[in-house]
N, C-alpha and C positions, 0 to 999 in steps of 0.2 A: 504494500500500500504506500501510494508515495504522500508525503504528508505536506501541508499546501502552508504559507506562507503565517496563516491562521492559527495552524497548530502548533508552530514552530514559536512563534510570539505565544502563546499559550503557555506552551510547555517549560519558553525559557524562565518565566514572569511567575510559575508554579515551582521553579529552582528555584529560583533566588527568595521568595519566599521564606521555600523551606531552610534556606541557608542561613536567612537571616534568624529565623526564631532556632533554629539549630545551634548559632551563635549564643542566642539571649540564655539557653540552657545548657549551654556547657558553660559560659561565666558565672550565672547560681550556681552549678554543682558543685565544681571544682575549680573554680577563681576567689571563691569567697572562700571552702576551704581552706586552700592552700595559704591564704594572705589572714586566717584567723583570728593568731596573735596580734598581728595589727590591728586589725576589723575590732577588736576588743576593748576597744579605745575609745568607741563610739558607744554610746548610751543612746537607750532607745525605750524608753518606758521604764526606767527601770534596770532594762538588759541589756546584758552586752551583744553588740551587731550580729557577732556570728552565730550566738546562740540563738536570736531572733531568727536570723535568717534559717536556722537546722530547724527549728523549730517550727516555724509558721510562716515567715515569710517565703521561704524555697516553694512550699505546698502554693499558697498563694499565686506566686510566679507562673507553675509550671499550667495552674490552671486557667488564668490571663493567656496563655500561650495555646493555650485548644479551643479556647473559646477565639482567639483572633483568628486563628488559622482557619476554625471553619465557618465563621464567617467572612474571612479575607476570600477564602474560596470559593463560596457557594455565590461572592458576586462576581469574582471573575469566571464562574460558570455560566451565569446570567448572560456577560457579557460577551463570550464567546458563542453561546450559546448550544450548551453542552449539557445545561442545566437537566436532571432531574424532574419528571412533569409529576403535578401535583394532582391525580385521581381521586 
């Protein structure tokens, strides 16, 4: 199937996407880890950063990050028009 000029913009704009929130959770995971004892320096209610962040703000993050994704999606499905019909 040769893939037309359409999908190709689609598909690139569906990478980069996912590259960028790919990005935003590998710096929760293991950027705030790794940089901890620093991060611990910073008061946040109370707590310190990094334990916020293991705690409750990671959770937070990763769930900001499914709900962007498929809504970033379902409009560039709209607008390729690739979308899912609604029966």
């Amino acid at each position: 199937m040769q893939l037309t000029d359409k999908h190709r913009e689609y598909w690139s704009r569906n990478l980069r996407l996912t590259a960028i929130l790919l990005g935003i959770w590998f710096v929760v995971t293991f950027v705030v880890i790794y940089f901890a004892r620093e991060l611990n320096e910073i008061v946040i209610l109370g707590f310190p950063f990094a334990f916020y962040m293991g705690a409750q703000g990671a959770l937070i993050i990763y769930v900001l990050v499914i709900w962007y994704y498929a809504r970033r999606m379902n409009q560039l499905d709209q607008e390729y028009g690739v979308h899912e019909g609604e029966d």
